[in-house]
C-alpha positions as a Markdown table, in Angstrom:
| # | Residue | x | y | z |
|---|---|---|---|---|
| 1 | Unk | 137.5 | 67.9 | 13.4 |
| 2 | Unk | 138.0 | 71.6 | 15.1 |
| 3 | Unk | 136.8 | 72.8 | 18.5 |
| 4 | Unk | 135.2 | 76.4 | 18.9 |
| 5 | Unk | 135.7 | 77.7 | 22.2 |
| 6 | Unk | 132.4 | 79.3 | 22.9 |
| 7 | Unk | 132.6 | 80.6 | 26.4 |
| 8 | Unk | 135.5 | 80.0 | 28.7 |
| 9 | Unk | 135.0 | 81.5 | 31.4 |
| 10 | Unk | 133.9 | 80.3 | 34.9 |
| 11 | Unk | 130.5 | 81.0 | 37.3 |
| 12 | Unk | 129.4 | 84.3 | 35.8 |
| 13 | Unk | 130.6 | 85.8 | 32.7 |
| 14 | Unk | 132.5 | 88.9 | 32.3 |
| 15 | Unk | 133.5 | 91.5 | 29.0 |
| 16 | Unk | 136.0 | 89.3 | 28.0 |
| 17 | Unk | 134.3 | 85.6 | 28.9 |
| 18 | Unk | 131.2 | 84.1 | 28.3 |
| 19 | Unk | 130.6 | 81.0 | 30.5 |
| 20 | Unk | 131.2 | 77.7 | 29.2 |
| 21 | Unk | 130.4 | 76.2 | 26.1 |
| 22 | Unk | 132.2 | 74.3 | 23.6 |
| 23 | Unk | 131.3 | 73.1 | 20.2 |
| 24 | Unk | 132.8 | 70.2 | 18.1 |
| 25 | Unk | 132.6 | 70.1 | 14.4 |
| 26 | Unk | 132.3 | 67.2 | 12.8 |
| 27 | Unk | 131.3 | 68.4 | 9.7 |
| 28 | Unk | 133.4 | 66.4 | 7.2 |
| 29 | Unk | 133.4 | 63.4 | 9.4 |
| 30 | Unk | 129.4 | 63.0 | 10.4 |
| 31 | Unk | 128.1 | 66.3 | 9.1 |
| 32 | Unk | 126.9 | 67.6 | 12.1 |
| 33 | Unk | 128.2 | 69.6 | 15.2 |
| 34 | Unk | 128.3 | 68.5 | 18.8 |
| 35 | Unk | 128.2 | 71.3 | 22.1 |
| 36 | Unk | 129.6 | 70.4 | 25.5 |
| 37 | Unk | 127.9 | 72.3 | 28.1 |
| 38 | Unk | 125.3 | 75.6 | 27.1 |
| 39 | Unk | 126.1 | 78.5 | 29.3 |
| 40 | Unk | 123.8 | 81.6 | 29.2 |
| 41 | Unk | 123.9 | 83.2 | 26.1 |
| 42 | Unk | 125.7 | 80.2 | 23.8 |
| 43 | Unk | 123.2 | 80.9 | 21.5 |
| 44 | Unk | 124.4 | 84.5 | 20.9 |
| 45 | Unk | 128.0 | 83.4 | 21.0 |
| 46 | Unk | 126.8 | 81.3 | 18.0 |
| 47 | Unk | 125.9 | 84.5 | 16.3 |
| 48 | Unk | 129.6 | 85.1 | 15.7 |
| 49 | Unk | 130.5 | 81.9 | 14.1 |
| 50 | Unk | 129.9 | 80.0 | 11.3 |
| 51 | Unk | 127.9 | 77.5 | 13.4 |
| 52 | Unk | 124.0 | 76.5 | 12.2 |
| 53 | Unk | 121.9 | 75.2 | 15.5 |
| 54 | Unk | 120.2 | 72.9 | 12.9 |
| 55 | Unk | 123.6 | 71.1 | 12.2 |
| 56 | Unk | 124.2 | 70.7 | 16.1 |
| 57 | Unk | 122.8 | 67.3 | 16.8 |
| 58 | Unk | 123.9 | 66.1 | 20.4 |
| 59 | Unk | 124.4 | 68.4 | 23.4 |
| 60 | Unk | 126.6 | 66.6 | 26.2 |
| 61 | Unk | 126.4 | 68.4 | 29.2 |
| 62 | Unk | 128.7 | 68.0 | 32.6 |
| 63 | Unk | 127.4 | 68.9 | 35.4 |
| 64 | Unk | 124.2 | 71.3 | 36.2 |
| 65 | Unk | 125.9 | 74.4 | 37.7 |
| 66 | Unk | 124.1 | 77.0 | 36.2 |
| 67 | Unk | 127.1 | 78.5 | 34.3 |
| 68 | Unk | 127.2 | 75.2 | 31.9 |
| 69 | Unk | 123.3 | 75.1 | 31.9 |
| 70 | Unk | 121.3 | 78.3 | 31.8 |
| 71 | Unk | 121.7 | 78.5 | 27.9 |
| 72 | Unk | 120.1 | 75.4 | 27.1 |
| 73 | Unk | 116.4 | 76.0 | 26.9 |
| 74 | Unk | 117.1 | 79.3 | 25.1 |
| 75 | Unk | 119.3 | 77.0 | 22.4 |
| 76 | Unk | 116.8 | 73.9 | 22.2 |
| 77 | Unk | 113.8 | 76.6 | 21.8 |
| 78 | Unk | 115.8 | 78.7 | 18.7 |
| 79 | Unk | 116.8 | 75.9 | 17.0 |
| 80 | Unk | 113.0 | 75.3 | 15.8 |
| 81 | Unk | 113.2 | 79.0 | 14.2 |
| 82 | Unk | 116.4 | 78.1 | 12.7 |
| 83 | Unk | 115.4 | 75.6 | 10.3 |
| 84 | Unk | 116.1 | 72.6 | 13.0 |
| 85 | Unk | 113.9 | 69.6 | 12.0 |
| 86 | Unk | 116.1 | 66.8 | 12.6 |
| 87 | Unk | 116.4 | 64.7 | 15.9 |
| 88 | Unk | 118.5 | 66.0 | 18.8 |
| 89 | Unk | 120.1 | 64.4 | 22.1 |
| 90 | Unk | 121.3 | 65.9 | 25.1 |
| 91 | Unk | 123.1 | 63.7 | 27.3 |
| 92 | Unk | 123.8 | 64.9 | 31.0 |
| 93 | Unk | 123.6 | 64.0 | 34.7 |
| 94 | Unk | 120.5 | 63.0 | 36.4 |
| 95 | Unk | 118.4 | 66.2 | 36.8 |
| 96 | Unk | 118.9 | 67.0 | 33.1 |
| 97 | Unk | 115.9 | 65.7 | 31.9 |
| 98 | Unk | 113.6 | 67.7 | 34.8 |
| 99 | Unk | 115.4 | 71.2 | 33.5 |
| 100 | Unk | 114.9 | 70.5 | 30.7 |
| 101 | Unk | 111.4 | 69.4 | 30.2 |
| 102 | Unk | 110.3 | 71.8 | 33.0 |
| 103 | Unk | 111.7 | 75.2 | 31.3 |
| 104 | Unk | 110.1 | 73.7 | 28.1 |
| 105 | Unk | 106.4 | 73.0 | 29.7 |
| 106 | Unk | 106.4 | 76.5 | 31.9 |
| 107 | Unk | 107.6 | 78.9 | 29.2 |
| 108 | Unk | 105.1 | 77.0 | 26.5 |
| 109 | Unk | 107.9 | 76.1 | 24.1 |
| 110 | Unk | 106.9 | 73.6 | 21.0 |
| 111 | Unk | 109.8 | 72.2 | 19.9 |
| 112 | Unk | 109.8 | 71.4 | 15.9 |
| 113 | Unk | 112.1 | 68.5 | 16.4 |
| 114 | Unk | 112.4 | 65.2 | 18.2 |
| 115 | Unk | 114.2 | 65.8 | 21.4 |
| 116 | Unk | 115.7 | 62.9 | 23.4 |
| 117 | Unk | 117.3 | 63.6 | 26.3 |
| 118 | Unk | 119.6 | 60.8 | 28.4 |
| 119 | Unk | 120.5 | 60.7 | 31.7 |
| 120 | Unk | 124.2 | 59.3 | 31.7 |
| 121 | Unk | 125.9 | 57.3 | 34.9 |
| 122 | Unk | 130.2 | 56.2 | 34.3 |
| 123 | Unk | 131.2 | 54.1 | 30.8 |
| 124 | Unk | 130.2 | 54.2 | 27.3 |
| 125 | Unk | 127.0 | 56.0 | 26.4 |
| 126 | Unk | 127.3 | 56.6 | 23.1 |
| 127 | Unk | 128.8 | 54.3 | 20.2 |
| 128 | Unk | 127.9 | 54.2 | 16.1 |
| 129 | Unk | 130.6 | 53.2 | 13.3 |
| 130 | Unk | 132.6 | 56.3 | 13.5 |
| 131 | Unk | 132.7 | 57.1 | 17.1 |
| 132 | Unk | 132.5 | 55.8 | 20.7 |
| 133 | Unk | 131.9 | 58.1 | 23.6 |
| 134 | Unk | 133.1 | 57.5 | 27.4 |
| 135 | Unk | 131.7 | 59.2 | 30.6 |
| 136 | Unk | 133.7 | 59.2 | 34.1 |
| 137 | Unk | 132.7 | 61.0 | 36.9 |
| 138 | Unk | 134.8 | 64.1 | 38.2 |
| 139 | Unk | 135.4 | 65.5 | 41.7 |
| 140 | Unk | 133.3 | 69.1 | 41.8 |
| 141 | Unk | 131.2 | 68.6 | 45.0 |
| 142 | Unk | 127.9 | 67.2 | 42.5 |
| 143 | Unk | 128.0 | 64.8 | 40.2 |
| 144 | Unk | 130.1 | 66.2 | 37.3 |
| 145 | Unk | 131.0 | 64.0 | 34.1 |
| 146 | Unk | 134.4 | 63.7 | 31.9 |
| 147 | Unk | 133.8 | 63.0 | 28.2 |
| 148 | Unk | 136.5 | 61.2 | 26.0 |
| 149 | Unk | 135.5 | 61.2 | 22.5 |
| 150 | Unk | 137.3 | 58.3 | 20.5 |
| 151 | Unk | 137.1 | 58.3 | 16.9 |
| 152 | Unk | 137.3 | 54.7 | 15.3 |
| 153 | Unk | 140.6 | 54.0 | 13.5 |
| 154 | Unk | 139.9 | 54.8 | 9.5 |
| 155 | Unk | 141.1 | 52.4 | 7.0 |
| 156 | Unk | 144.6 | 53.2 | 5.2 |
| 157 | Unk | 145.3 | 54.4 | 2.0 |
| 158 | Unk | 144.7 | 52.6 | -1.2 |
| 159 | Unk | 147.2 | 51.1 | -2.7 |
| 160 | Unk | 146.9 | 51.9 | -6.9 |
| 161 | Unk | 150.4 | 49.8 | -7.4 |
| 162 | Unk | 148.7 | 46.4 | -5.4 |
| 163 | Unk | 145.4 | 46.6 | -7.6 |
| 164 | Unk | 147.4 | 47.3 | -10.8 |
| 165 | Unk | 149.4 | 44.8 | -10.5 |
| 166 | Unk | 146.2 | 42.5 | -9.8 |
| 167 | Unk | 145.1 | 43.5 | -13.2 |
| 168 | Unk | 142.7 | 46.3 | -11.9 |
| 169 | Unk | 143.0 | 49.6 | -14.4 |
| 170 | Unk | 141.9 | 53.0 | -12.2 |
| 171 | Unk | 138.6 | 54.1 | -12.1 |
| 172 | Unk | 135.1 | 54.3 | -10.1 |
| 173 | Unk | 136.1 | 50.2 | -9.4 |
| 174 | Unk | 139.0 | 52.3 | -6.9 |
| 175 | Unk | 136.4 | 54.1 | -4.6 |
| 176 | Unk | 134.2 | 51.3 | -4.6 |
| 177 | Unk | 137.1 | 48.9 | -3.0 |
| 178 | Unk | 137.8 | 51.7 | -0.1 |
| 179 | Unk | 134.8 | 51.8 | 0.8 |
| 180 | Unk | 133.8 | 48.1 | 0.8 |
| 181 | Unk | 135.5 | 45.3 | 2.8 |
| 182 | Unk | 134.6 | 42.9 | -0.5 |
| 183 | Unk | 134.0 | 43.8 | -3.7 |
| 184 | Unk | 132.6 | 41.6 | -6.5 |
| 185 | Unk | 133.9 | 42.1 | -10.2 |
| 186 | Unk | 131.4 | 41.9 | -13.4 |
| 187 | Unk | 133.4 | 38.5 | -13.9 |
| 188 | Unk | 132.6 | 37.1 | -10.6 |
| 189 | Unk | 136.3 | 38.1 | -9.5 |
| 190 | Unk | 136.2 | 38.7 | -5.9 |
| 191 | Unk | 138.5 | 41.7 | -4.1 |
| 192 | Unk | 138.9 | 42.2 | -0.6 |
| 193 | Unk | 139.8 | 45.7 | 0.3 |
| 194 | Unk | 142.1 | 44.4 | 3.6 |
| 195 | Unk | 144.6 | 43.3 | 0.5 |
| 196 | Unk | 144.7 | 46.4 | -1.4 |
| 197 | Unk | 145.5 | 49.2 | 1.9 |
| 198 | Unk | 147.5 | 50.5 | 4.0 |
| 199 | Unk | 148.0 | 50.1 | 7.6 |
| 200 | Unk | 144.4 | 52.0 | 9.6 |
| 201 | Unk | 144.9 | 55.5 | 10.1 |
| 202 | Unk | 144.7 | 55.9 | 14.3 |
| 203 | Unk | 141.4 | 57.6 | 15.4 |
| 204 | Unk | 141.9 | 60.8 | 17.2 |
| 205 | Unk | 141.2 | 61.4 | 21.2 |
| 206 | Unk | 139.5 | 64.6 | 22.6 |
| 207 | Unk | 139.0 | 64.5 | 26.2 |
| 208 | Unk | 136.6 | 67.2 | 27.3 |
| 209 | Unk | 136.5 | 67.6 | 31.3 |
| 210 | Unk | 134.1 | 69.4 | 33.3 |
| 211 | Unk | 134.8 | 70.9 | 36.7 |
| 212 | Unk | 136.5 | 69.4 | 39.0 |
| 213 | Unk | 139.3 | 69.0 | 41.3 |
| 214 | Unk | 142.3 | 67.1 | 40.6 |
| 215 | Unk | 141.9 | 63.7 | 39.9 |
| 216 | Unk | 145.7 | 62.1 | 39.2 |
| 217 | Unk | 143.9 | 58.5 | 38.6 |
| 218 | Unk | 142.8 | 60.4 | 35.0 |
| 219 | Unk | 145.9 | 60.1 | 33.3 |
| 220 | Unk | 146.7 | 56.5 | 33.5 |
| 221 | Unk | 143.2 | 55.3 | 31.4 |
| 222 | Unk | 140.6 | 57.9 | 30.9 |
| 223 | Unk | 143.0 | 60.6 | 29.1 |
| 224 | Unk | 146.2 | 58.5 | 27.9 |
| 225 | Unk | 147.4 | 59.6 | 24.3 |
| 226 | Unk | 144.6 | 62.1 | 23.9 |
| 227 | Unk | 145.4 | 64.6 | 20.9 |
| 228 | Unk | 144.1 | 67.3 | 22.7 |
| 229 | Unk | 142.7 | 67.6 | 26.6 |
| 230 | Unk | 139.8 | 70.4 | 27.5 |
| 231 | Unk | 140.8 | 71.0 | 31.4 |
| 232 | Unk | 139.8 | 73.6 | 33.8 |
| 233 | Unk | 141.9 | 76.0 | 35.4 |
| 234 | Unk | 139.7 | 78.5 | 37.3 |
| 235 | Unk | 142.9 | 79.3 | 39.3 |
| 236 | Unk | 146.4 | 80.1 | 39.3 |
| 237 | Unk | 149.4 | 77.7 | 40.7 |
| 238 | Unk | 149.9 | 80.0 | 44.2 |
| 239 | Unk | 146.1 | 78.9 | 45.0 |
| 240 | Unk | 146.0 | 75.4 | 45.2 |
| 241 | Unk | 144.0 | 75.5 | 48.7 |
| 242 | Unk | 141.6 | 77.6 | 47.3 |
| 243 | Unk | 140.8 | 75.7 | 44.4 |
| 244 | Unk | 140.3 | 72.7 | 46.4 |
| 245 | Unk | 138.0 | 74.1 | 48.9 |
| 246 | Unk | 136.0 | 75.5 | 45.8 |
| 247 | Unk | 136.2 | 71.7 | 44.0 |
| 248 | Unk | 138.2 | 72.8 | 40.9 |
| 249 | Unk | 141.8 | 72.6 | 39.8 |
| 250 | Unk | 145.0 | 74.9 | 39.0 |
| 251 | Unk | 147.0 | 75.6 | 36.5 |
| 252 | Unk | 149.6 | 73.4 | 37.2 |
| 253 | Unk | 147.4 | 70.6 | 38.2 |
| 254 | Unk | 145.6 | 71.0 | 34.6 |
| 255 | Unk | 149.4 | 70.4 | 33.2 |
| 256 | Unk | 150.2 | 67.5 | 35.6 |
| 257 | Unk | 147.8 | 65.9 | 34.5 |
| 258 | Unk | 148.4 | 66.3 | 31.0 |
| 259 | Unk | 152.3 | 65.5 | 31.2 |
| 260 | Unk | 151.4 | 62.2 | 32.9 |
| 261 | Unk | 148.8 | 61.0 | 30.8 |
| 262 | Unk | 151.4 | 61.8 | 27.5 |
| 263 | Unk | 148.9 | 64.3 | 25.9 |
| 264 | Unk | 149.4 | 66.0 | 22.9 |
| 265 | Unk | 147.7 | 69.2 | 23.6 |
| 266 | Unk | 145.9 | 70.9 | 26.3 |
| 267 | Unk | 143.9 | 73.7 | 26.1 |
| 268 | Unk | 142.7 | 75.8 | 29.2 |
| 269 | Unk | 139.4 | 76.8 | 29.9 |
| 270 | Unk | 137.3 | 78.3 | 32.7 |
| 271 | Unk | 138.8 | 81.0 | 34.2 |
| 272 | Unk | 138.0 | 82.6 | 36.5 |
| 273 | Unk | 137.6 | 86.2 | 36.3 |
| 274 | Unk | 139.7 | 87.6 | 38.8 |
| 275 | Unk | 142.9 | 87.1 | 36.1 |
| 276 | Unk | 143.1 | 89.8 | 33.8 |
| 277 | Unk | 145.3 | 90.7 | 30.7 |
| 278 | Unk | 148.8 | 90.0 | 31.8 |
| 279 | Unk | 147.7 | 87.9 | 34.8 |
| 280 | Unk | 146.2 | 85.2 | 32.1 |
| 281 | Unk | 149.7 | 84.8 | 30.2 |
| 282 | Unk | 151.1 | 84.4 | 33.7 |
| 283 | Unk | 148.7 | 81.4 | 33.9 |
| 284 | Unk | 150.2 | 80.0 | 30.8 |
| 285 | Unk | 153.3 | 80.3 | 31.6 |
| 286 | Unk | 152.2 | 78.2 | 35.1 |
| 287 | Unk | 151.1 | 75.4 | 33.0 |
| 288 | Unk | 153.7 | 75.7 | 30.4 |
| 289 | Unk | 156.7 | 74.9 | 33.1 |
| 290 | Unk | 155.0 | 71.6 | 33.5 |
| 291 | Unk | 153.7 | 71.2 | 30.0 |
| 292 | Unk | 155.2 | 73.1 | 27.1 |
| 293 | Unk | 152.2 | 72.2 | 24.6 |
| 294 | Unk | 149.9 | 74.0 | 26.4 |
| 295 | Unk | 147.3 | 76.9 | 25.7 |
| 296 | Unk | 144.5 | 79.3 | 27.1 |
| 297 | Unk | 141.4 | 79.6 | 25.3 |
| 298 | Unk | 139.8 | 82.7 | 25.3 |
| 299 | Unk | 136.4 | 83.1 | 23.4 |
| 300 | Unk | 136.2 | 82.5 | 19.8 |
| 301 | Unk | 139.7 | 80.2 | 19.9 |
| 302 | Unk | 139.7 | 77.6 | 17.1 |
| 303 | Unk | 141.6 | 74.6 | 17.8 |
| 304 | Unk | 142.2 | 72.0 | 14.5 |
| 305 | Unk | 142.8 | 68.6 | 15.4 |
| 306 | Unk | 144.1 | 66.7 | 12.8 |
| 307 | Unk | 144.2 | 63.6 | 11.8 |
| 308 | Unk | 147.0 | 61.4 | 13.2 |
């Protein structure tokens, strides 16, 4: 599981920021790749990575500010050149599914794919054996969503020692008793796996947030024990006033709200361009008083998130 930090930078991009977009790789886990958010020009920020547009299958969007949006139809329209034949989703606010088919139907794009697109309101929207997806709603002046991705706990280890000692030599047998909650033996012998592992291995957390003010009720439930939390910081500590007028949050209140919710990580995003050079390591060093694990992306940034 590893983010790519795409675009992080807020309302209109600069030389050293595209706009937001973030993808997910979950390559080893479901083989595909999930995007949060599709700024103008994602798809050319793709360019530089090893990212394939036919591997990203679901597209989770925040909120439809133009600076998280304007790269979608571009994306969804390239992926059909780029050998993308298999289904994809976009989930998003209501309104998504208008953009969407309207830039599609003007500009005369075919797509070579299924495309399903699902307007989202607050709680689970998306849940299959290996993850669950939640959606809250933010505070950014229109409706703007919060996604916590949970990955299901994975079973422990095998235990060679336990099936040994049940009589059970190594080989293919092994894999076929982690991956199956009962197994039946060529002699009618049957071997439940729950015997033969290890305690589950936790899932990981990763809370991605969209704009938004500061919203203190998110660290009790919605972002507790995260491994790593996405927040906004368009501005600096000294401008708390002016982030709230402008419905987004500060670099301390990013960090707040990761102390209090016991977070392992945060990583900062959306900045706004005004902060330059050694204004942005001022920034971290903001957030860093409050809470020490705590970094700035900047476009291109590669965040591992390992398993617990």
């Amino acid at each position: 599981m590893k983010l790519y930090f795409l675009g992080t930078g807020s309302g209109v991009p600069s030389k050293q920021r595209n706009v937001t977009a973030i993808a997910l790789e979950l390559l080893q886990e479901t083989g595909s790749i999930w995007l949060f958010d599709c700024g103008e020009a994602t798809q050319h920020q793709i360019l530089h990575t090893n990212i394939r547009p036919r591997k990203i299958d679901k597209i989770f969007i925040t909120h439809l500010h133009g600076d998280h949006i304007y790269g979608l139809p571009g994306l969804l329209s390239s992926r059909s050149f780029q050998s993308g034949e298999t289904p994809l989703t976009v989930y998003g606010p209501i309104g998504i599914k208008a953009y969407i088919e309207t830039s599609l139907q003007i500009s005369g794009t075919k797509l070579a794919y299924p495309l399903v697109i699902e307007e989202i309101g607050e709680g689970m929207i998306y849940d299959d054996e290996k993850f669950r997806i939640i959606a809250t709603k933010l505070d950014h002046g229109i409706t703007c969503f919060g996604y916590r991705v949970e990955e299901k706990d994975l079973p422990g280890q095998l235990q060679p020692k336990k099936l040994q000692q049940a009589g059970i030599s190594p080989g293919p047998i092994y894999q076929q008793i982690k991956e199956n909650e009962i197994v039946e033996l060529s002699d009618g012998t049957t071997l439940e796996r729950k015997n033969f592992i290890g305690p589950d291995k936790k899932g990981r957390v990763l809370i991605v947030l969209g704009d938004t003010r500061y919203v203190s009720s998110l660290s009790s439930s919605f972002a507790k024990d995260a491994d790593v939390l996405v927040h906004e910081a368009t501005f600096s500590a000294e401008e708390e006033a002016l982030a709230y007028n402008y419905n987004h949050s500060t670099t301390k209140q990013a960090a707040t709200l990761a102390k209090d919710a016991d977070v392992k990580r945060l990583i900062l995003t959306h900045i706004s361009s005004r902060y330059q050079h050694e204004q942005v390591q001022q920034l971290l060093l903001e957030a860093r008083a409050v809470f020490a694990n705590t970094e700035i992306a900047v476009d291109f940034y590669e965040v591992d998130i390992p398993q617990r």
